[in-house]
C-alpha positions as semicolon CSV with decimal commas, in nm:
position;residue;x (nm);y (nm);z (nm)
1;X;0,000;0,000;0,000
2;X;0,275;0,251;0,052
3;X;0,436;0,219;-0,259
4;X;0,091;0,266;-0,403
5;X;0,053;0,534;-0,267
6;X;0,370;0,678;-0,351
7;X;0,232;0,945;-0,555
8;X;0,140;1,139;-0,274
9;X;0,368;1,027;0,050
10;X;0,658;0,997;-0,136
11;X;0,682;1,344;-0,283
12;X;0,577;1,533;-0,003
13;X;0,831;1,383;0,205
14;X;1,124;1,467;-0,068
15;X;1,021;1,831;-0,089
16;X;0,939;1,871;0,303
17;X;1,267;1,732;0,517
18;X;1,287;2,076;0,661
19;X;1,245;2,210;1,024
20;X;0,909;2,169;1,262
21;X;0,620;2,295;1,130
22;X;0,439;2,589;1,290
23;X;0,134;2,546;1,495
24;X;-0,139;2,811;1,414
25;X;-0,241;3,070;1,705
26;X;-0,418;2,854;1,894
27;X;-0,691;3,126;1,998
28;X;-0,768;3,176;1,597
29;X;-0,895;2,807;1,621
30;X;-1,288;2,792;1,552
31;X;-1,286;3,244;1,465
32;X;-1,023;3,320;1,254
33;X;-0,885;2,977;1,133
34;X;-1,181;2,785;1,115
35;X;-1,203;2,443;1,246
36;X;-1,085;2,163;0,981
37;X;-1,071;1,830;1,129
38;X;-1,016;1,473;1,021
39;X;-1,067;1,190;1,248
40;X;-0,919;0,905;1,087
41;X;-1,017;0,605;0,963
42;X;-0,880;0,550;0,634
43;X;-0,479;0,690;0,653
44;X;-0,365;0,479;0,919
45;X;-0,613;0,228;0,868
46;X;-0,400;0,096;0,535
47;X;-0,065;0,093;0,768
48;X;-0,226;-0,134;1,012
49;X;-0,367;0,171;1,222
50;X;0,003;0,299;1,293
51;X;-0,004;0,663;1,174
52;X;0,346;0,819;1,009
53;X;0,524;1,157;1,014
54;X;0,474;1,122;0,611
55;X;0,079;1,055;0,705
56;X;0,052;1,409;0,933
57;X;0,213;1,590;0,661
58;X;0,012;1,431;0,422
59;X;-0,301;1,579;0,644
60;X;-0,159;1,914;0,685
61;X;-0,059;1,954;0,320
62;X;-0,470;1,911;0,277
63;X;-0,544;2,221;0,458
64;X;-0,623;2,033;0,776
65;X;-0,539;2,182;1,086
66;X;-0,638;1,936;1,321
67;X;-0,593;1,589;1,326
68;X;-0,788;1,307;1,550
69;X;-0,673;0,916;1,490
70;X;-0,931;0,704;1,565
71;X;-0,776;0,416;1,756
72;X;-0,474;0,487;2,028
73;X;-0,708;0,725;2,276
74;X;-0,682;0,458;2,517
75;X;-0,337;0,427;2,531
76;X;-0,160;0,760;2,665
77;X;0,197;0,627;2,517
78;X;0,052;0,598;2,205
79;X;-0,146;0,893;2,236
80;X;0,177;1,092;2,333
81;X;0,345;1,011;2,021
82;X;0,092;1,061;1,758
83;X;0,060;1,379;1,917
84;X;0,418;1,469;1,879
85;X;0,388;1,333;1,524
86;X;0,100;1,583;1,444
87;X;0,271;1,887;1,637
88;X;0,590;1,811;1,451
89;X;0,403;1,896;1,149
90;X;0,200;2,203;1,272
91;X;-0,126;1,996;1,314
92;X;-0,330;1,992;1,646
93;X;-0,421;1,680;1,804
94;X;-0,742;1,526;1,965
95;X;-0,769;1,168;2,093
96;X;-1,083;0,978;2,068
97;X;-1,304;0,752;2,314
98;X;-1,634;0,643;2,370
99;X;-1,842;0,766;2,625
100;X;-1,964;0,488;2,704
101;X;-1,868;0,112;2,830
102;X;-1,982;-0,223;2,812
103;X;-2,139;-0,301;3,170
104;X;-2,051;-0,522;3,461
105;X;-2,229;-0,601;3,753
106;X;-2,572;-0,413;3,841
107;X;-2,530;-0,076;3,703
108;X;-2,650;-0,122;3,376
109;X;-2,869;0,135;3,095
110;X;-3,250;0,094;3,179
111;X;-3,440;0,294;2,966
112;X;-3,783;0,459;2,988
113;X;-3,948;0,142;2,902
114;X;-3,832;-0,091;3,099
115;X;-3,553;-0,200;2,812
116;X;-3,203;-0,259;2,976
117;X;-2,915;-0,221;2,755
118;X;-2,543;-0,413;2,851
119;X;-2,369;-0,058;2,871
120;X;-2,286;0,139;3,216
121;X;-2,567;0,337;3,325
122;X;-2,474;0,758;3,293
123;X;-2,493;0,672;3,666
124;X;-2,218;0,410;3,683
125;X;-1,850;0,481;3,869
126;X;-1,718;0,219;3,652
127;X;-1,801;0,465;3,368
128;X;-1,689;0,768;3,536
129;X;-1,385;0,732;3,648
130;X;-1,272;0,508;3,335
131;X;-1,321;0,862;3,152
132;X;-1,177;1,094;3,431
133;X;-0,816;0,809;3,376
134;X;-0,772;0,903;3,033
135;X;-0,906;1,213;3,003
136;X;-0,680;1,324;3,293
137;X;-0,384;1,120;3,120
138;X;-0,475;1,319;2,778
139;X;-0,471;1,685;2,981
140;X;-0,127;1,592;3,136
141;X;0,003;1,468;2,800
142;X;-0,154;1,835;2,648
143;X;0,109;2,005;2,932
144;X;0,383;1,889;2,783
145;X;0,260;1,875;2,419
146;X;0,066;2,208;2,295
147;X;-0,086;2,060;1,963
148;X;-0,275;1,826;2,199
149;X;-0,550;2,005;2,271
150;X;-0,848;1,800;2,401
151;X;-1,046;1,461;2,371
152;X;-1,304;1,373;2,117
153;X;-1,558;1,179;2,357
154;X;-1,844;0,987;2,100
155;X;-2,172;0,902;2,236
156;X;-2,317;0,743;1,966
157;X;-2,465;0,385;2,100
158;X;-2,250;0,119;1,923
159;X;-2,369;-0,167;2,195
160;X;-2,521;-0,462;1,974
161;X;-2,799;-0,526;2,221
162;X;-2,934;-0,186;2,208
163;X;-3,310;-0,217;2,221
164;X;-3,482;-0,095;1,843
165;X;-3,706;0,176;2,026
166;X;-3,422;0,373;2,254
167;X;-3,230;0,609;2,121
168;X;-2,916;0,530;1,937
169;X;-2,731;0,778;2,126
170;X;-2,631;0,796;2,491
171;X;-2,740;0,928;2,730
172;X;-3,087;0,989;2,826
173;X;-3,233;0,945;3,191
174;X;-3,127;0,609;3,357
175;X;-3,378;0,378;3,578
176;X;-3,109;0,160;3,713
177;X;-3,113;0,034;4,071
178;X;-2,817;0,237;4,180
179;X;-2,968;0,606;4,137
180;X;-3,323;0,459;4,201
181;X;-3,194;0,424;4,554
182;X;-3,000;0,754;4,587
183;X;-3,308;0,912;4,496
184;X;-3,500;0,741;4,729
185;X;-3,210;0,805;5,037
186;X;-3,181;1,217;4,913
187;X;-3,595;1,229;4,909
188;X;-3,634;1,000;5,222
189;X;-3,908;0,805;5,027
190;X;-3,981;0,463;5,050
191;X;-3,928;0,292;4,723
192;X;-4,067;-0,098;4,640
193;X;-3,835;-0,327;4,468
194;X;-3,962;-0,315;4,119
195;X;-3,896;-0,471;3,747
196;X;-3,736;-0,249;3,518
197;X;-4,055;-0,215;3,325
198;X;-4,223;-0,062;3,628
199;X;-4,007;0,215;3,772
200;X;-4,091;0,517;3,478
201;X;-4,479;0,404;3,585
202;X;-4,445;0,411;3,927
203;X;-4,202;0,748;3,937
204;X;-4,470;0,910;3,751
205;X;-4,810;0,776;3,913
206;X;-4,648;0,907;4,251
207;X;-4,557;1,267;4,106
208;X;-4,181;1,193;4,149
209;X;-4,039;1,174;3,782
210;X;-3,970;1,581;3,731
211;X;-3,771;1,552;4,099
212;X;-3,606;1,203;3,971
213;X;-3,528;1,371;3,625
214;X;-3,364;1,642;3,820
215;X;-3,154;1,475;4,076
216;X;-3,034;1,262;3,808
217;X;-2,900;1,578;3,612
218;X;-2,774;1,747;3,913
219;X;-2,561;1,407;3,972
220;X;-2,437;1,381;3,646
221;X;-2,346;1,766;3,707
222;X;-2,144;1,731;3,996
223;X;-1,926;1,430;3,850
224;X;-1,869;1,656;3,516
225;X;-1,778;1,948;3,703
226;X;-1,510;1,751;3,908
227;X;-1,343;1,619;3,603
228;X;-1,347;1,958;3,448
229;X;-1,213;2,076;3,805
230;X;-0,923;1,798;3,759
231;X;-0,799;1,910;3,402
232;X;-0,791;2,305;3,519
233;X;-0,551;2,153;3,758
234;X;-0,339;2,053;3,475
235;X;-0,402;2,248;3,145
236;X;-0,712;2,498;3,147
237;X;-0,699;2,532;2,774
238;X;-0,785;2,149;2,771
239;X;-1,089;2,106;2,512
240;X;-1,384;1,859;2,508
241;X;-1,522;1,749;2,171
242;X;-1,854;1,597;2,239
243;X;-2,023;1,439;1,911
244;X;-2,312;1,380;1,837
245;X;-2,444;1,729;1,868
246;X;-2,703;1,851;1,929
247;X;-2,666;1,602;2,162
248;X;-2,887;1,382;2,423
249;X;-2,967;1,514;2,759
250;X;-2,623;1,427;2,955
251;X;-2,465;1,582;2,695
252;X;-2,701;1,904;2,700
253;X;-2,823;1,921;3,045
254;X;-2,450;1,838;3,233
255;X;-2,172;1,836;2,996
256;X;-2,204;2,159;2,790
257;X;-2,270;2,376;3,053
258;X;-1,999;2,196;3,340
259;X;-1,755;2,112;3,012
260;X;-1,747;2,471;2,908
261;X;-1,538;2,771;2,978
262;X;-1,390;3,044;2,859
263;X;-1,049;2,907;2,842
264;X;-1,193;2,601;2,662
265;X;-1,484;2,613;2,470
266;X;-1,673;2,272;2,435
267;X;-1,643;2,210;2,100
268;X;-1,997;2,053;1,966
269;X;-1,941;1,783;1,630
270;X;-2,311;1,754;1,431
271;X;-2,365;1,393;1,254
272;X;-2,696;1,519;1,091
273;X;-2,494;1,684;0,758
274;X;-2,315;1,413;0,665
275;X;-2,431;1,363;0,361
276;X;-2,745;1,460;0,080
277;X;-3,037;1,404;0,269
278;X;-3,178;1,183;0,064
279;X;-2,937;1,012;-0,223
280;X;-3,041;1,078;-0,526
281;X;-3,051;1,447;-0,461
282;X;-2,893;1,680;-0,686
283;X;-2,592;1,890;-0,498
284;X;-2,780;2,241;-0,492
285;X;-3,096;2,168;-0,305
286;X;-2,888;1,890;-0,106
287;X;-2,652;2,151;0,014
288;X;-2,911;2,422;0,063
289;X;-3,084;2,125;0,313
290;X;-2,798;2,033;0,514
291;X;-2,753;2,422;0,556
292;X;-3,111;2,406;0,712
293;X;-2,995;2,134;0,928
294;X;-2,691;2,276;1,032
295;X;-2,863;2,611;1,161
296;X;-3,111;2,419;1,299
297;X;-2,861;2,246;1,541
298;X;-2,714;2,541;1,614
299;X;-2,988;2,692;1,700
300;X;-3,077;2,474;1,960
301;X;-2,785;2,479;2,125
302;X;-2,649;2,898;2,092
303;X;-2,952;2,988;2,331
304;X;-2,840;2,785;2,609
305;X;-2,535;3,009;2,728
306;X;-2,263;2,748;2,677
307;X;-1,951;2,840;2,588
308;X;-1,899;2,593;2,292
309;X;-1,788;2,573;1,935
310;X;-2,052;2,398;1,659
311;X;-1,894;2,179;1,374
312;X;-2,097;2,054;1,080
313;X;-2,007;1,700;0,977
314;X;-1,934;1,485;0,652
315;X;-1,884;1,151;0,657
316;X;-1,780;1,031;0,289
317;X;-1,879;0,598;0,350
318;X;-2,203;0,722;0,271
319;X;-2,315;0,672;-0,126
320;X;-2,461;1,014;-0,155
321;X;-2,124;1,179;-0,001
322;X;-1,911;1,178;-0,354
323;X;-1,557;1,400;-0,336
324;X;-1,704;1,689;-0,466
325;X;-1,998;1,702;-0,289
326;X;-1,811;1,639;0,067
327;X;-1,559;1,976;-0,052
328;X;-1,861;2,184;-0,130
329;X;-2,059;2,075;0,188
330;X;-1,696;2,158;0,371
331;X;-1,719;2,465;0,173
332;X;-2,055;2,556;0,352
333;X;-2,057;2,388;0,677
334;X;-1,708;2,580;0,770
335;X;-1,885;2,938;0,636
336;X;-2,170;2,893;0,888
337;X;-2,040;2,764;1,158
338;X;-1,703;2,758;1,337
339;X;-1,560;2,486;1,097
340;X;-1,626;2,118;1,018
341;X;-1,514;1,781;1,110
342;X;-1,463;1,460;0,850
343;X;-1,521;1,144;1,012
344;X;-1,296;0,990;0,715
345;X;-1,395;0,660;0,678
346;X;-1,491;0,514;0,323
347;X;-1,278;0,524;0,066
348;X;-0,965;0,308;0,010
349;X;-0,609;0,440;0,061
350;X;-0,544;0,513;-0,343
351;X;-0,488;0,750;-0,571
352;X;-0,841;0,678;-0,731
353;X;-1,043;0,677;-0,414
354;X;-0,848;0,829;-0,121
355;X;-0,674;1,089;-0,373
356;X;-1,004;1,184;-0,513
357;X;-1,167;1,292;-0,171
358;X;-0,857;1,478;-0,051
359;X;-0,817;1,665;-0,372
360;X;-1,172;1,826;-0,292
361;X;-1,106;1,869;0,033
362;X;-0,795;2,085;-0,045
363;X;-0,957;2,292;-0,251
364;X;-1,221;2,351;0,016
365;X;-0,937;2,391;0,320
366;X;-0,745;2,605;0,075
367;X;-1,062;2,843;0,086
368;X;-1,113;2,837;0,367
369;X;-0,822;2,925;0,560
370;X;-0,813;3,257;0,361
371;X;-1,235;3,301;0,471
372;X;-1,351;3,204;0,107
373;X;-1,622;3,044;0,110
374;X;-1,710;3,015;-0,311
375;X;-1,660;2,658;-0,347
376;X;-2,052;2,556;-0,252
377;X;-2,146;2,829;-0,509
378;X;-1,965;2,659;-0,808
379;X;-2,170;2,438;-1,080
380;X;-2,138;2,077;-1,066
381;X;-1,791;1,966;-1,212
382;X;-1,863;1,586;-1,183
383;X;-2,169;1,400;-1,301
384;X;-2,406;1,331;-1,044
385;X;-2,601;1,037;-0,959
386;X;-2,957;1,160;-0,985
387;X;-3,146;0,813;-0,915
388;X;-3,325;0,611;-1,175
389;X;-3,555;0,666;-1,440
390;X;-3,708;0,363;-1,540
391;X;-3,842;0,066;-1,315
392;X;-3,737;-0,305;-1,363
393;X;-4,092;-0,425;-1,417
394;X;-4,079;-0,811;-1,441
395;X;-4,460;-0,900;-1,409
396;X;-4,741;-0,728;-1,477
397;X;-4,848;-0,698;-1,123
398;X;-4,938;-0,367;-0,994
399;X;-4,654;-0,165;-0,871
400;X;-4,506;-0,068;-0,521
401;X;-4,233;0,140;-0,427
402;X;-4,111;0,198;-0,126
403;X;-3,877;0,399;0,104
404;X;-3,750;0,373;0,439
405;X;-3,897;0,010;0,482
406;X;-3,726;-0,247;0,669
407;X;-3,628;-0,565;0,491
408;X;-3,911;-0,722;0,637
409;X;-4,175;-0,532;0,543
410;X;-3,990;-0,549;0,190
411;X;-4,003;-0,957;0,202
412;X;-4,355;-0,924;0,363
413;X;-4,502;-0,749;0,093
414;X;-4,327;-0,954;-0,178
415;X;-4,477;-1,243;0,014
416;X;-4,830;-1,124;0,010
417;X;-4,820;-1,098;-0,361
418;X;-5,054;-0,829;-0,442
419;X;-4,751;-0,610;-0,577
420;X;-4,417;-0,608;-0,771
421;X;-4,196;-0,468;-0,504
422;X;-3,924;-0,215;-0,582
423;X;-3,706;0,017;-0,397
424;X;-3,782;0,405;-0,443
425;X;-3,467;0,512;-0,621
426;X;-3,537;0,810;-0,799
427;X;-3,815;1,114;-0,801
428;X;-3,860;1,237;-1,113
429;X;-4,226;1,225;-1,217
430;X;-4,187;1,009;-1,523
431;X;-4,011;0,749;-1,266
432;X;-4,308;0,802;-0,980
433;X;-4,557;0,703;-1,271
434;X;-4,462;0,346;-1,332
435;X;-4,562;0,328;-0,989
436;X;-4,931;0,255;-0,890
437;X;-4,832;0,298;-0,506
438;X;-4,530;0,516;-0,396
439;X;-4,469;0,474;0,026
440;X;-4,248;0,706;0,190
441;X;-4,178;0,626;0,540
442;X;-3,930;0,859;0,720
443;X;-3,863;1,058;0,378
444;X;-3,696;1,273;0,656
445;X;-3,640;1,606;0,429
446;X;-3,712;1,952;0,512
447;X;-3,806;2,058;0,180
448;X;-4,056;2,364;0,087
449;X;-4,374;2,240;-0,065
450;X;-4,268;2,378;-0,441
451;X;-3,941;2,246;-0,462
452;X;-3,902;1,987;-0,782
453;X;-3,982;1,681;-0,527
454;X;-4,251;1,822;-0,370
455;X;-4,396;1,898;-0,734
456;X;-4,292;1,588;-0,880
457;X;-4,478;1,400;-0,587
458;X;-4,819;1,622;-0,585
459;X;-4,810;1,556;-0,968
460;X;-4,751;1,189;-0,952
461;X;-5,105;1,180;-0,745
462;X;-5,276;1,467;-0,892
463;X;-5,232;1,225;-1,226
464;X;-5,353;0,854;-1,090
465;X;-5,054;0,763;-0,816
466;X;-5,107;0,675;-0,491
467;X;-4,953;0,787;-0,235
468;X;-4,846;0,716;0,149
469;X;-4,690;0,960;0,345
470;X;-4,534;0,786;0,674
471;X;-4,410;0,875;1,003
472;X;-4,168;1,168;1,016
473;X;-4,181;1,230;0,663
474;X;-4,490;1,455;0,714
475;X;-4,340;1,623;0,995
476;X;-4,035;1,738;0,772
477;X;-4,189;1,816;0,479
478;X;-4,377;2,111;0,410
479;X;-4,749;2,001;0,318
480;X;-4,764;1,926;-0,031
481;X;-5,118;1,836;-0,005
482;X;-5,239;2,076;0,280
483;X;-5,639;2,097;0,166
484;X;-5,537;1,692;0,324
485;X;-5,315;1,724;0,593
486;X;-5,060;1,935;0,776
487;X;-4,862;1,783;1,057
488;X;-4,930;1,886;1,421
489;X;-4,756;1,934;1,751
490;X;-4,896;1,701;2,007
491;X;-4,884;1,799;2,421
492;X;-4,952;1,494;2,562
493;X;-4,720;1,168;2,606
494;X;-4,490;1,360;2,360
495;X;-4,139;1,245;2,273
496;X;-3,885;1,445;2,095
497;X;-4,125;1,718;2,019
498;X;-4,340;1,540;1,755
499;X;-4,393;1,172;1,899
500;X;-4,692;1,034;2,060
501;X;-4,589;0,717;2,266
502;X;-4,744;0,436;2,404
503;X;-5,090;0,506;2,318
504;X;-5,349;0,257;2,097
505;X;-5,500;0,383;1,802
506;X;-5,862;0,382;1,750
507;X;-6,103;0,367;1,399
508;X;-6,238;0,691;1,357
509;X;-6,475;0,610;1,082
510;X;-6,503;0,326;0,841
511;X;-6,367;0,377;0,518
512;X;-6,260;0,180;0,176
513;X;-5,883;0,203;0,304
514;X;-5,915;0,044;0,614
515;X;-6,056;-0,283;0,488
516;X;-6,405;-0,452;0,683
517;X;-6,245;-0,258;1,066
518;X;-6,513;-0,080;1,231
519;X;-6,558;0,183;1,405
520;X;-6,445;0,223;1,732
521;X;-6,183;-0,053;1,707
522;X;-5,901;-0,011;1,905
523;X;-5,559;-0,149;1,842
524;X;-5,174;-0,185;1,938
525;X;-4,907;-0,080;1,700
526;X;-4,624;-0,305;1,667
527;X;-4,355;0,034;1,724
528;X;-4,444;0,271;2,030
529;X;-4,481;0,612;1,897
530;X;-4,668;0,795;1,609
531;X;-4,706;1,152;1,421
532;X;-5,014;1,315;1,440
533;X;-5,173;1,555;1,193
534;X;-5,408;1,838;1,148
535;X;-5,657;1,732;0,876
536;X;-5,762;1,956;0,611
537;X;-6,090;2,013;0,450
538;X;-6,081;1,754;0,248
539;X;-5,898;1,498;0,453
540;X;-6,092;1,221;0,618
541;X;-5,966;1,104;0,993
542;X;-5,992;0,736;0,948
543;X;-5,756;0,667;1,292
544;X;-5,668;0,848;1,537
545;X;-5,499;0,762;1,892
546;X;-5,687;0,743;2,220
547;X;-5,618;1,062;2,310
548;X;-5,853;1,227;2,009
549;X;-5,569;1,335;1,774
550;X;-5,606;1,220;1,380
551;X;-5,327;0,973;1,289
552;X;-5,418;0,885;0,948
553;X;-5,564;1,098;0,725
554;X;-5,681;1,038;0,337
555;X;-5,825;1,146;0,032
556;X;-5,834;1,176;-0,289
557;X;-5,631;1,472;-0,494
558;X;-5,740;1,479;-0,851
559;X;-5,676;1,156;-1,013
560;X;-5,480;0,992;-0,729
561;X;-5,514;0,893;-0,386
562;X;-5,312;1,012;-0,049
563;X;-5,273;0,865;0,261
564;X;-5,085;1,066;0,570
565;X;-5,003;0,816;0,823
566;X;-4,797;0,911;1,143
567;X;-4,680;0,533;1,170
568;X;-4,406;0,342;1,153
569;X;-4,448;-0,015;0,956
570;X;-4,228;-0,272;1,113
571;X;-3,965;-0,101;1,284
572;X;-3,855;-0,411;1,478
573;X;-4,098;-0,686;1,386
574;X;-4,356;-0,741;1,133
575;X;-4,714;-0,640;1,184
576;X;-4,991;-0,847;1,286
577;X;-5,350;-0,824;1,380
578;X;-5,555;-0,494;1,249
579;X;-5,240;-0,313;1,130
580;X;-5,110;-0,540;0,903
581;X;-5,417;-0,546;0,772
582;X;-5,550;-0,199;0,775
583;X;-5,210;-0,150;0,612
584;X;-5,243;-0,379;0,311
585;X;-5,583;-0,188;0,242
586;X;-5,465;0,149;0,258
587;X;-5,157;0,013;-0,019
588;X;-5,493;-0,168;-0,190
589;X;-5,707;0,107;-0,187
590;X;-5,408;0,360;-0,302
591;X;-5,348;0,107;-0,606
592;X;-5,732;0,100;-0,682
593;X;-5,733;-0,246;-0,610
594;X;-6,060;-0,169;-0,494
595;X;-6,261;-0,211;-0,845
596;X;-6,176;0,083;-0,936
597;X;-5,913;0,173;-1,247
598;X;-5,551;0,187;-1,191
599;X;-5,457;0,520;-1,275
600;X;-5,069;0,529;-1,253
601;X;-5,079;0,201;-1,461
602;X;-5,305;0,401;-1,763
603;X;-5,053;0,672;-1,774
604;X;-4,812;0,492;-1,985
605;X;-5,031;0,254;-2,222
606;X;-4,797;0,258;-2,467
607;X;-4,520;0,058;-2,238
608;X;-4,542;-0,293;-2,339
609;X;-4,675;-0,576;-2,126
610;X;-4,453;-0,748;-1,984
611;X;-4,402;-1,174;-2,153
């Protein structure tokens, strides 16, 4: 691998044998020099995750200015000399951990519902003071080494037995044993021994969740503030990088504001950019999306009072995340914010793949450094990968695409039999019309109700298509159909803002798309939340949840058929009972299985049947 990569390595090093690099001012980082970071997982990765003078210099010849290697945080030696390494070559250094850590003993995650999870509890010392060791042994390291400047601490929830429903980040409130009974000593309540499943119920039929929620916060708190009391001690400049941000409530509620200061600014890496938001978007609208995104985040977190920098992400292993698309959304991430963060993982170590990403990414850091910011304004250099125009039709069965399913609910509808099943991989309206039924569940886009999609989909029905709108998807989009349906903010048993949990849903009225169910039939859904919606005039409530608010609302737009739906179809299991079938009629009823003519299928009678 190194001598295939000569073409880069090799030169650099010829041309560079000269004294140690500069560091940048180190107060510029984040206002002046904008943040440009790469945590690793590519570079080293192809030298058997050992990193090499030739591989900082390699990094800082990009326009980099900080440098993070994915593996050797736990290991202060190691961390000591890649640190060197990077300072050698005027790049700053941040070592990575988890924040969190497989479990032993009692003190294990319990979530809200009773789900517990084999990672430490936010409430475990185990956890705590494995962080305070290195973090401490990273601060004393920074003493002696000035490009060392903090630890990149990632909260994303990697555990494999991490329950489908709970969040995939930690940490939210715990409902382990352990702070169950410091609670109960501080409030000099008598507690019962109870199951997992119990405690959120109990806590909250007694009137003592808000006090639980609190002390909980105020503990993690206290344990924050002593570690950030510890590194003072050693190197007040010491920085936290806390990903993902926005961030879950330890993060929000006890790290940013105990984590910090004015010396050392918590610095705040966003996941949510990474990428288009949906594939086979085209770069402009893409960009102009993850823009909304990234103020959004920021947003959320500037009110707060916490001294903190925000980063934008980009993450290139995902499909939609080409070279030039990851330089101009580097382009714009750094202009609105205080700079960006690559978590570089991806492409191969070669001139083709590797060489192709860094190339953009030097034009962008180039930029950059001198506050340019043009590179997200120029056209498209590279074709793009718009989607699909035509659909694979091998039977002449009615059509179904869908988005955002699980494999099983792809295999279950294949297995029913009513439809050809497809993925949705492409939006242009001549593609939606070989379509008789088009499902987007969690089509999570915050696009304007006239952008090309949003016309493109209102078409599609306004002409004969069918169409299911699922879950979040009508929460991010703007109405495209709002005579239908708008989405609505619900105020009880409310999760994340939009989310109704643990509540049945109930038949509101019969109608053609909910099969023979009557009404007043109540019934579980296999996942534990829901949207809700405010109907328009001419949207029907066919379900709503057993607190009165409409869940699924239909009708039909022109020529075509709609269905909003705040559901989610088979997150972790298929669906049985009434809603699997009151599903399969609303995709029935959308197709005009009903009797009635297919109009997506009549839009293109000249396309041959198939043999």
């Amino acid at each position: 691998m190194k001598v295939q990569f000569a073409f880069v390595a090799g030169a650099l090093a010829a041309c560079c044998a000269v004294a140690q690099a500069q560091l940048p001012p180190r107060e510029a980082l984040g206002a002046s020099d904008k943040y440009r970071v790469l945590v690793d997982k590519v570079i080293s990765k192809a030298n058997g995750w050992v990193f090499t003078k030739e591989h900082m210099r390699e990094i800082r010849e990009a326009g980099f200015n900080v440098v993070c290697p994915r593996r050797g945080g736990y290991d202060p030696a190691r961390s000591r000399k890649q640190a060197l390494m990077a300072q050698e070559e005027g790049l700053y250094f941040v070592s990575w951990i988890r924040g969190s850590l497989e479990a032993e003993g009692n003190v294990k995650m319990v979530w809200q519902d009773g789900k517990e999870q084999n990672i430490c509890s936010p409430n475990s010392d185990k956890l705590w003071d494995m962080i305070t060791r290195l973090i401490v042994e990273h601060a004393k390291i920074s003493a002696d080494v000035p490009a060392f400047i903090g630890t990149f601490l990632d909260y994303e929830n990697y555990a494999p037995d991490k329950p489908s429903v709970s969040p995939h980040n930690c940490y939210e409130l715990s409902y382990d044993q352990k702070i169950l009974r410091e609670f109960a000593a501080a409030q000099k309540i008598e507690m019962p021994t109870l199951a997992p499943a119990e405690r959120y119920p109990w806590l909250a039929r007694k009137e003592l969740h808000a006090r639980f929620r609190q002390f909980q916060i105020q503990s993690w708190r206290a344990r924050a503030r002593k570690l950030r009391q510890q590194v003072d001690s050693i190197n007040p400049r010491f920085q936290f990088i806390l990903y993902p941000a926005p961030g879950t409530l330890l993060m929000t509620e006890a790290l940013y504001p105990e984590w910090g200061t004015r010396e050392a600014p918590v610095v705040l890496a966003d996941p949510y950019t990474y990428q288009r938001p949906w594939e086979f978007m085209a770069e402009a609208p893409a960009l102009a999306l993850n823009r909304i995104t990234l103020l959004r985040g920021m947003a959320s977190v500037r009110p707060r009072g916490v001294r903190h920098q925000y980063l934008g992400g980009i993450d290139p292993i995902a499909r939609s995340a080409d070279p030039e698309f990851c330089g101009k959304n580097a382009s714009m991430l750094a202009h609105l914010s205080d700079g960006y963060w690559v978590f570089y993982e991806g492409p191969k170590y070669t001139a083709k793949d590797h060489g192709a990403y860094f190339e953009w990414f030097r034009r962008a850091n180039k930029e950059i450094a001198q506050g340019i910011f043009e590179l997200q304004h120029l056209p498209r250099a590279t074709p793009e990968n718009l989607g699909r125009t035509t659909v694979d039709r091998k039977t002449d069965k009615p059509q179904l695409g869908l988005f955002g399913m699980k494999s099983r609910m792809f295999e279950a509808q294949i297995t029913e039999g009513t439809f050809e099943v497809h993925n949705v991989e492409g939006m242009s309206l001549g593609y939606l019309q070989q379509f008789q039924v088009v499902v987007l569940q969690n089509f999570n886009m915050p696009i304007a109700a006239n952008s090309e999609t949003s016309r493109n989909l209102r078409a599609y029905v306004e002409q004969g298509g069918g169409l299911l709108l699922g879950h979040d998807t009508g929460w991010f989009m703007e109405s495209i159909f709002p005579e239908v349906a708008a989405r609505d903010v619900p105020t009880k048993k409310v999760e994340w803002g939009r989310h109704v949990v643990e509540t049945d849903l109930v038949v509101a009225e019969p109608h053609p798309c909910l099969g023979d169910a009557v009404k007043g039939r109540r019934f579980p859904t296999e996942f534990r939340d829901h949207m809700i919606f405010k109907a328009g005039p001419v949207g029907r409530i066919v379900i709503q949840n057993t607190l009165g608010d409409p869940v699924v609302v239909v009708a039909d737009v022109g020529k075509g058929r709609v269905v909003f739906s705040g559901c989610y179809y088979g997150y972790s299991k298929p669906l049985s009972g009434l809603e699997e079938s009151v599903f399969q009629s609303m995709l029935n009823w959308l197709g005009r299985l009903d009797g009635a003519l297919p109009q997506a299928a009549a839009l293109d009678e000249s396309r041959p049947a198939p043999e």
